[in-house]
N, C-alpha and C positions, 0 to 999 in steps of 0.2 A: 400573479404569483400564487404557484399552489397554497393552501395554510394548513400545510401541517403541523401536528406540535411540537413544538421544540421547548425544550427547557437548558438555562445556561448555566453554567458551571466554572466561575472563577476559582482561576489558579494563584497561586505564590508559588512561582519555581522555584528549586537553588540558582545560584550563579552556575555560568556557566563552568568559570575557574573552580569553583566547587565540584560542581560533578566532572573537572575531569580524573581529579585523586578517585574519585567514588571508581568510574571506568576501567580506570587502566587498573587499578585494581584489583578489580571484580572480573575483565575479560583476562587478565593472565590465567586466570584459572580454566580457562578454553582452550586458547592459542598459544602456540607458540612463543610468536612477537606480538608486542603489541605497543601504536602509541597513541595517547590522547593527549591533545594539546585543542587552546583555542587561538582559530587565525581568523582572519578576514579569507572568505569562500571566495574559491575563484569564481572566473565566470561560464557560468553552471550553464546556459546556454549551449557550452563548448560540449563535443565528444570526450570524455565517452558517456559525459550526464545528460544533453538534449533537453533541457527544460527549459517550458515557456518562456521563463523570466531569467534575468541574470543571476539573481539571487534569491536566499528563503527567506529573509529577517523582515522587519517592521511587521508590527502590532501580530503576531503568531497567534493562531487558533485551532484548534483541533474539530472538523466537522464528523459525526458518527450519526447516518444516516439509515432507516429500515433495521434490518437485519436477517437472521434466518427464519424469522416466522416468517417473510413473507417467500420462502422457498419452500418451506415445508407444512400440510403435506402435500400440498398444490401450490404452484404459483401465483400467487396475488398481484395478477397483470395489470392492476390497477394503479400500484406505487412504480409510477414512473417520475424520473426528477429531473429537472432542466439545472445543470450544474450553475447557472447564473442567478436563480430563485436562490438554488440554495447558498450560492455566496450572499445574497442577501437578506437570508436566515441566521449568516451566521458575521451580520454586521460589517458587512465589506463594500468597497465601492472597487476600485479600482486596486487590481492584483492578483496573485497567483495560485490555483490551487493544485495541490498534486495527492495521490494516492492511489488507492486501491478500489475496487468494486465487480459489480459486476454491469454490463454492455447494455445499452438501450436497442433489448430484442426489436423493439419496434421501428427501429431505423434499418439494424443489421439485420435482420431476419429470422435468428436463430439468439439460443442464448450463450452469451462471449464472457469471458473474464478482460475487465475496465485495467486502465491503467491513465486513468485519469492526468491532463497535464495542460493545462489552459490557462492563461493571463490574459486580463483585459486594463485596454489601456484608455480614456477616453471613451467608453463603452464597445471599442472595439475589440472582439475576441482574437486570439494567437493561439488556437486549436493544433496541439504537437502530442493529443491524444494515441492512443495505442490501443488495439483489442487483440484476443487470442482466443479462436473459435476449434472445436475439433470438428476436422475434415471427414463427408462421408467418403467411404472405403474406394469408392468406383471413382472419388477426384484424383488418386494414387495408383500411377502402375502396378507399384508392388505393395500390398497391405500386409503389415507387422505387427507384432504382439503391440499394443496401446501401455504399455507399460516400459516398453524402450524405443519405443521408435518416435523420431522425430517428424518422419513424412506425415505421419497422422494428424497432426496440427500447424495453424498457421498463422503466425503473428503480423498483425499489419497496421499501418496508421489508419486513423479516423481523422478526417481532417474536416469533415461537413456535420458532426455532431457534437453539441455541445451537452451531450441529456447521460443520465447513467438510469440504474433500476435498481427496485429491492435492496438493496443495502450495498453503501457506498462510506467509503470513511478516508476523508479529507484533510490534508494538513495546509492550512492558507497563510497567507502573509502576503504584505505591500511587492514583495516577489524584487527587493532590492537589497544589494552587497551590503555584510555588515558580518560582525562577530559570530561562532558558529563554532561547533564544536567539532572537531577532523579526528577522524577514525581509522587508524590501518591496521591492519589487524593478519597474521599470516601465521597458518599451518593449524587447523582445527584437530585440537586434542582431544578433547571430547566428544559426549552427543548430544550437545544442547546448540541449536545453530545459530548464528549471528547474532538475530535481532533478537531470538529468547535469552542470549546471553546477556545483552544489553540489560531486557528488564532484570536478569536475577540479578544481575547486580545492584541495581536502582531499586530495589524490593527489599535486599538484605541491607539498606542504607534506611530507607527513611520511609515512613506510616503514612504522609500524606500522598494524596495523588500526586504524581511526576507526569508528563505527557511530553512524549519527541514527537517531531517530522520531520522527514527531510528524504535523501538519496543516497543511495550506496550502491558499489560495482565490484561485481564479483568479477576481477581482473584476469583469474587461469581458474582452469580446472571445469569439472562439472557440476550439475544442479539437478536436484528433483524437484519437479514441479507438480501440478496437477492445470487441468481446465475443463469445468465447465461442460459437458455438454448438452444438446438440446433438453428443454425440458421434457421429464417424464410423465408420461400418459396415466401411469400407476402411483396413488397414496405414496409417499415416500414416510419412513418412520417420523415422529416428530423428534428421537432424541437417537443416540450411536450412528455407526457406521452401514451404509446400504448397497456401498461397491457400487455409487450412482456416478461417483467422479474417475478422470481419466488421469491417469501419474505419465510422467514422459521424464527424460532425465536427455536434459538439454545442454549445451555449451558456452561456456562463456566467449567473450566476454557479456557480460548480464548485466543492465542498469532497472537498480531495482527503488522502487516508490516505499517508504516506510511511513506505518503509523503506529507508533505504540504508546500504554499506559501500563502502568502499577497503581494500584490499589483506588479502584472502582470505588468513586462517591456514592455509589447506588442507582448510577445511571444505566446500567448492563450495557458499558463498553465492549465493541469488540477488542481483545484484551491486545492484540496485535496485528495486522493487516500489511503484508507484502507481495505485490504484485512488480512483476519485470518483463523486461522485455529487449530486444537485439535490433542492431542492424542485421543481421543473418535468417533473419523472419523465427526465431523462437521465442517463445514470452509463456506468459500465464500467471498461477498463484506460487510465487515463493514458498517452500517449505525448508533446504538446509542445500549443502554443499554434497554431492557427491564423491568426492575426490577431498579426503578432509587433508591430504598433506602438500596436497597441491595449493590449498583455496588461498586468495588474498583478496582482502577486501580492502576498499575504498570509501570513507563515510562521510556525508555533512550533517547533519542535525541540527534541530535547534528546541527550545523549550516553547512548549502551548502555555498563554497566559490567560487562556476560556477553550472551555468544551461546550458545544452544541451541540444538545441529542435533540435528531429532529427524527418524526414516523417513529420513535420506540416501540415495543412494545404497549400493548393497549396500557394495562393495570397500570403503567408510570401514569396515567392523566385521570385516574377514575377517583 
């Protein structure tokens, strides 16, 4: 197992019952409709969610792996992760994890946006992983502006890798049915999107860390996304924007992987992490809805009761 550093971070969530007044709350000032309640999660397995396990609940944890230092201003081809070490970084034997990241170039070829989604049972993995790579120009008859077209990328399963790279950020659990907090959510009236919505709300509630995971499906409408593509040969900035990522604005329906927190122990969490993906080969990194009066969503959640910042930055271990 690789050793890199990790340091752990216990939680005390609210109930779940608690934050659903906190929610529905807080997303009215988005959407349209909105309901939160807590049910027992169906079985997430099912379309249109496709995850490893049936469900997200027992002993939840939140994994925040690398980050952007090792993307910028070179690649640091060095942090490669085998998602199984790092379940067992972050205390796990057998169960699910799902999330966000980016692709193990070293399997795929190139560099992909992760969509992490693997359960092991008896030490046996159930890889229902996802990547989304942008296509070069000459794999497409026809090549379109990278900012609206969807032939220029290609969402596919990974079924023979269990590894991510460079920064990867994980929501785990025993991956079985249990109490869970359900999210529907329809007609985006604002411009804060889904998952940002979630934290303001959980931010203008409460000072300590909060941490979700879970899935949510953008059921109609469109999405901006971005991904990813191959690393670049030239310095990239270490901080703003460098026009090095590709945006596409894709279709639902979208099943999308969530990790968020509110208010950073000082661990330099990534503050949010949403990666999705289709049966219709579109995926990538979540950003908002394109169609705010179409959009409805579909949500599970559940509360992180420990964070694992593992590969941080350096100055966390000095």
């Amino acid at each position: 197992m690789a050793l890199w550093n990790t340091k752990k971070h216990v939680l005390s969530p609210p109930s779940l019952q608690e934050l659903v007044e906190v929610l529905q709350n807080g997303l009215e000032d988005h959407f349209e409709t909105v309901s939160v309640e807590v049910t027992r999660s169906p079985d997430l397995r099912e379309a249109p969610f496709y995850l490893a396990s049936e469900g997200i609940s027992g002993n939840e944890r939140i994994g925040d792996i690398g980050g952007s230092q090792n993307l910028r201003p070179f690649p640091r081809l060095d942090h490669k992760y085998s998602i199984r070490d790092l379940m067992d970084l972050m205390e796990m034997g057998d169960g699910l994890v799902i999330g966000a990241g980016a692709g193990p170039f070293h399997h795929v070829g190139v560099n992909t946006e992760l969509m992490p989604n693997i359960s092991f049972k008896d030490g046996t993995p159930n890889i229902q992983t996802r990547f989304a790579k942008v296509r070069p120009a000459e794999d497409s008859d026809t090549v379109r502006d990278l900012e609206t077209s969807t032939l220029a990328h290609t969402c596919c399963p990974l079924p023979t890798s269990a590894d991510s790279a460079l920064l990867t950020n994980l929501y785990g659990s025993d991956g079985v049915p249990g109490d869970v907090l359900k999210i529907v959510a329809k007609g985006r009236k604002g411009t804060v999107d889904f998952a940002e919505s979630i934290r303001e709300a959980l931010h203008a509630k409460y000072s300590q860390t909060v941490s979700l995971g879970g899935v949510f499906v953008l059921h109609k409408g469109k999405a901006k996304i971005h991904v990813m593509p191959d690393f670049s040969k030239e310095a990239r900035p270490l901080k703003g924007k460098d026009n090095w990522l590709k945006f596409f604005n894709v279709s639902a329906p979208l099943t999308c992987l969530s990790v968020l927190h509110v208010n950073d122990p000082g661990l330099r969490l990534h503050p949010q992490h949403t990666h999705c993906f289709s049966e219709h080969g579109e995926g990538g990194h979540f950003h908002h809805d394109s169609t705010p009066a179409d959009a409805e969503y579909e949500a599970y959640f559940n509360t992180a009761k420990a964070i694992y910042r593992i590969d941080g930055p350096d100055e966390l271990y000095e």
